[in-house]
FIVEXMAR-697892 format. One record per residue: residue in three letters; x, y, z of N, C-alpha, C in turn. Coordinates in steps of 0.001 Angstrom, whole numbers, plus 500000, padded with zeros to 6 digits. Layout:
! FIVEXMAR-697892
residu	n_px	n_py	n_pz	ca_px	ca_py	ca_pz	c_px	c_py	c_pz
ALA	X	Y	Z	X	Y	Z	X	Y	Z
...
//
This chain:
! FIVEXMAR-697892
residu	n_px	n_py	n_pz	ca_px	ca_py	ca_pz	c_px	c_py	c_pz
UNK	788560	740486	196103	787986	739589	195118	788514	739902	193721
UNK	788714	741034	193662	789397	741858	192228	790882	741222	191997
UNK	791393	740431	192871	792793	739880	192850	792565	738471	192289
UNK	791605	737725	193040	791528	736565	192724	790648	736224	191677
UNK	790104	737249	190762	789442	736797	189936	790610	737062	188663
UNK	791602	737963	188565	792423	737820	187845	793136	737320	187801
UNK	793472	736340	188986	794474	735404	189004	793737	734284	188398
UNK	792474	733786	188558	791798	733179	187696	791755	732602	186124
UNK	792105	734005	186095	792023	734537	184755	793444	734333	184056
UNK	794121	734574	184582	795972	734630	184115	796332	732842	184578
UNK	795567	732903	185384	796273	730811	185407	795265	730121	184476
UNK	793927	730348	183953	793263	729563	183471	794123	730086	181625
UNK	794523	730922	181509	795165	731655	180241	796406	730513	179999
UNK	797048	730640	181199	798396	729696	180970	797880	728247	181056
UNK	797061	727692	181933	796841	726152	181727	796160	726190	180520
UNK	795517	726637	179450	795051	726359	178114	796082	726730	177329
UNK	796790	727665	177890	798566	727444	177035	799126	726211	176638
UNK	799400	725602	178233	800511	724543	178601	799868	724152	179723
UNK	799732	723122	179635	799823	722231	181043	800658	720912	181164
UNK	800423	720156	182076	801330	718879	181877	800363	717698	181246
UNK	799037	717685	181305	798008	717064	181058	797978	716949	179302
UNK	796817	716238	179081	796583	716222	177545	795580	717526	177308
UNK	794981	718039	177818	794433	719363	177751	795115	720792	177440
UNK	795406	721003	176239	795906	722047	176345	796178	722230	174521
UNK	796484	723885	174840	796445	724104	173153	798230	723902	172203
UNK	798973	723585	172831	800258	722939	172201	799800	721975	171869
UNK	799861	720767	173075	799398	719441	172200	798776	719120	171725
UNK	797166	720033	171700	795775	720181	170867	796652	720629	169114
UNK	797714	721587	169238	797991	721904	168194	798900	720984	167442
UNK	800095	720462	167974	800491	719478	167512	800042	718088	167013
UNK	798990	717957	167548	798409	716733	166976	797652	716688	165828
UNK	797078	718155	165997	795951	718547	164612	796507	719356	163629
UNK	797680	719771	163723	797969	720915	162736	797211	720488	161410
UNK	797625	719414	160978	797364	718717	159012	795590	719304	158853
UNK	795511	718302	160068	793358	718211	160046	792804	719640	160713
UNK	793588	720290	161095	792400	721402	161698	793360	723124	161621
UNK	794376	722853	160602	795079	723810	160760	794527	725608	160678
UNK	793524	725924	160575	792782	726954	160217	792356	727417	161983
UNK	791835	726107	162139	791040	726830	163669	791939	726612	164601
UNK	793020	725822	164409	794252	726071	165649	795009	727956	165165
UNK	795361	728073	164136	795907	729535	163737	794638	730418	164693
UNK	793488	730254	164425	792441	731078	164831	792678	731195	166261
UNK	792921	729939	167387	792303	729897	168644	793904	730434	169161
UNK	795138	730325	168488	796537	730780	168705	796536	732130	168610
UNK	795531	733055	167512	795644	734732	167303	794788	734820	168834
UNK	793788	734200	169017	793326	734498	170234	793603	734630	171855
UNK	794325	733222	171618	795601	733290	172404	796559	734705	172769
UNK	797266	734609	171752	798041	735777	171323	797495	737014	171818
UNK	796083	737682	171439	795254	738205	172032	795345	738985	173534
UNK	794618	737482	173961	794816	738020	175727	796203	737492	175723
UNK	797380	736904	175391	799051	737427	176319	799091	739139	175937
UNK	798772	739929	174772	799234	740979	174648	798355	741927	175437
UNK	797131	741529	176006	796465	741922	177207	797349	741977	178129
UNK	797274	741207	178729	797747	740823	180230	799383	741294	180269
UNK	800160	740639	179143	801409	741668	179144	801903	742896	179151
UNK	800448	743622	178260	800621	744991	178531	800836	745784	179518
UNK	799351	745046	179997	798828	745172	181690	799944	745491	183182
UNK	800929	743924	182282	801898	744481	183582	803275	745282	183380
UNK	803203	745294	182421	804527	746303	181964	803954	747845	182234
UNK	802946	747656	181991	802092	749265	181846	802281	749327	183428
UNK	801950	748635	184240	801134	748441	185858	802297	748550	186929
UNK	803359	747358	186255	804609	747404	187516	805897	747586	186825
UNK	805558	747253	185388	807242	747410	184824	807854	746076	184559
UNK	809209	745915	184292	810167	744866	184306	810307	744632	185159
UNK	811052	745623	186238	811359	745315	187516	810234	744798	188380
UNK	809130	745290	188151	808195	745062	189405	807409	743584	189124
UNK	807929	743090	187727	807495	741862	186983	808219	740617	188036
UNK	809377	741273	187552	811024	740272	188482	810860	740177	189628
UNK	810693	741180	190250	810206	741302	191813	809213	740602	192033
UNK	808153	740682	191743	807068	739753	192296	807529	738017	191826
UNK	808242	738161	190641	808389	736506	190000	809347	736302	191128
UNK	810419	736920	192249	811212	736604	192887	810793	736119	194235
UNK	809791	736945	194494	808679	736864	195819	808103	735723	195384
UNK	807490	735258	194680	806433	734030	194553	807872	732912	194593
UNK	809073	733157	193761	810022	731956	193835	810542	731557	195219
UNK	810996	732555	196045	811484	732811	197650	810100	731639	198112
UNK	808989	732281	197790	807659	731266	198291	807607	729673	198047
UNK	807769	729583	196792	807802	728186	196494	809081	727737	196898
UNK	810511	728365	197400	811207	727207	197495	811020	727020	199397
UNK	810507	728243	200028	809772	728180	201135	809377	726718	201275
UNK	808145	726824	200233	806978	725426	200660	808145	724289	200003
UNK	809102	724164	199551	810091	722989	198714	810954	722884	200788
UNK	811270	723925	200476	812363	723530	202070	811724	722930	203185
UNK	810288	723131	203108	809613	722358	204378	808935	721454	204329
UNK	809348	720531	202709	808737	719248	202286	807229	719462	201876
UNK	806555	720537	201875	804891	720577	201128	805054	720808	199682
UNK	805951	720885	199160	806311	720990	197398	807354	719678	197319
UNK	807068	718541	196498	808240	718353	195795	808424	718702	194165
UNK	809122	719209	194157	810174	719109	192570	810606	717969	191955
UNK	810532	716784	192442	810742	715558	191884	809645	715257	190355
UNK	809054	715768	190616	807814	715266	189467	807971	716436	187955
UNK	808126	715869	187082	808367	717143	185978	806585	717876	186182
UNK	805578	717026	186181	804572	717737	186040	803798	718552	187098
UNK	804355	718182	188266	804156	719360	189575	804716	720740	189633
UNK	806710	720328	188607	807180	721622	188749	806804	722957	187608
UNK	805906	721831	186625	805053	722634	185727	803661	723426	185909
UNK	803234	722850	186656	802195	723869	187802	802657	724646	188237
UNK	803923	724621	189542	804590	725443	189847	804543	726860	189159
UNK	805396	726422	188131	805640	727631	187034	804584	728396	186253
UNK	803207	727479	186420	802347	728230	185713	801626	729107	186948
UNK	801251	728202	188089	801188	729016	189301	802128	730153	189384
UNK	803151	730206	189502	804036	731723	189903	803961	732668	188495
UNK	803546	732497	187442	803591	733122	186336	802269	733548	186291
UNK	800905	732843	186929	799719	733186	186676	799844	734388	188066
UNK	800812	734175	189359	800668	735350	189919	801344	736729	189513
UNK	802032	736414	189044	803029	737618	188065	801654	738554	187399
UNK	801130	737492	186602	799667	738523	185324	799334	739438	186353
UNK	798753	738610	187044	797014	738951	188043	797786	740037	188515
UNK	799016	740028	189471	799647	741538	190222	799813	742503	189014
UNK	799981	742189	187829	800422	743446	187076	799105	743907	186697
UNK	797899	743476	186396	796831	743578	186276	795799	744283	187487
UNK	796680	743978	188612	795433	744539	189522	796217	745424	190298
UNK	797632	745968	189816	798577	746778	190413	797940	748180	190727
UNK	797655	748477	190090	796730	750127	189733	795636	750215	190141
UNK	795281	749353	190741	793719	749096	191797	794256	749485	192975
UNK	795367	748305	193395	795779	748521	194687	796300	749457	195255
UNK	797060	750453	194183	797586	751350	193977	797160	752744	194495
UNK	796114	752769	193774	794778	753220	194152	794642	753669	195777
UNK	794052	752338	196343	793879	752303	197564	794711	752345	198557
UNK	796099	751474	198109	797009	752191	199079	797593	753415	199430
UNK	797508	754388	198259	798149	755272	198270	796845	756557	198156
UNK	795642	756398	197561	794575	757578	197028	794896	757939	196077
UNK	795969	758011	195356	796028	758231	194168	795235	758285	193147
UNK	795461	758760	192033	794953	758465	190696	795625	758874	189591
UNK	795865	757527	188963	796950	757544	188212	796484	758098	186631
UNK	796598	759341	185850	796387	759433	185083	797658	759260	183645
UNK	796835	758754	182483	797787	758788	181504	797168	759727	180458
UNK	797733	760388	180450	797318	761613	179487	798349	761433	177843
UNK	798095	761009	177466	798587	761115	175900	797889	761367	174964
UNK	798340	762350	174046	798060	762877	173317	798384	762279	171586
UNK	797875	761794	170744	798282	761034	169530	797372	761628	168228
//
């Protein structure tokens, strides 16, 4: 449940990013910059916010590589479901789900890497720094 609530979390992050819809904080921002320019800066630092969360998360969790790797695994997947006709790519705004789908699984694994980590292995991962 600890997986899918952060995946939750990392796709509901990116669809208030970007979506293909009129919902979302680009075109919320572009339309209002003149009339509301104060509380778009505000809801963008917030923004900003949780990406430097969740980015941390997985650089800290799996790395670059283990970022690429999983973005390669979820791509292998989607062109999976494209080769057996349950995805088309024809639509700009399906292949924009797509991308927020495989990017919202990218967060959630770097985020819940050190859980699993955990359990697969018994480990315990300490970071000891000293500042």
């Amino acid at each position: 449940m600890g997986f899918v609530l952060r995946w939750i979390a990392a796709f509901g992050l990116l669809t208030v990013t970007f979506n293909p819809t009129e919902w979302n904080y680009v075109r919320w921002a572009r339309e209002n910059w003149s009339d509301a320019m104060p509380v778009i800066v505000l809801a963008g630092l917030l923004l900003a916010v949780a990406y430097a969360v969740f980015v941390t998360a997985v650089l800290r969790g799996i790395g670059r590589f283990g970022a690429l790797l999983v973005l390669a695994v979820v791509a292998a997947f989607v062109w999976v479901l494209v080769d057996f006709g349950w995805v088309s790519l024809e639509d700009p705004g399906a292949v924009t789900w797509v991308v927020i789908a495989a990017l919202s699984v990218v967060l959630a694994m770097g985020m819940y890497w050190g859980i699993l980590w955990r359990r697969i292995s018994g480990q315990l991962e300490v970071d000891d720094e000293e500042g």
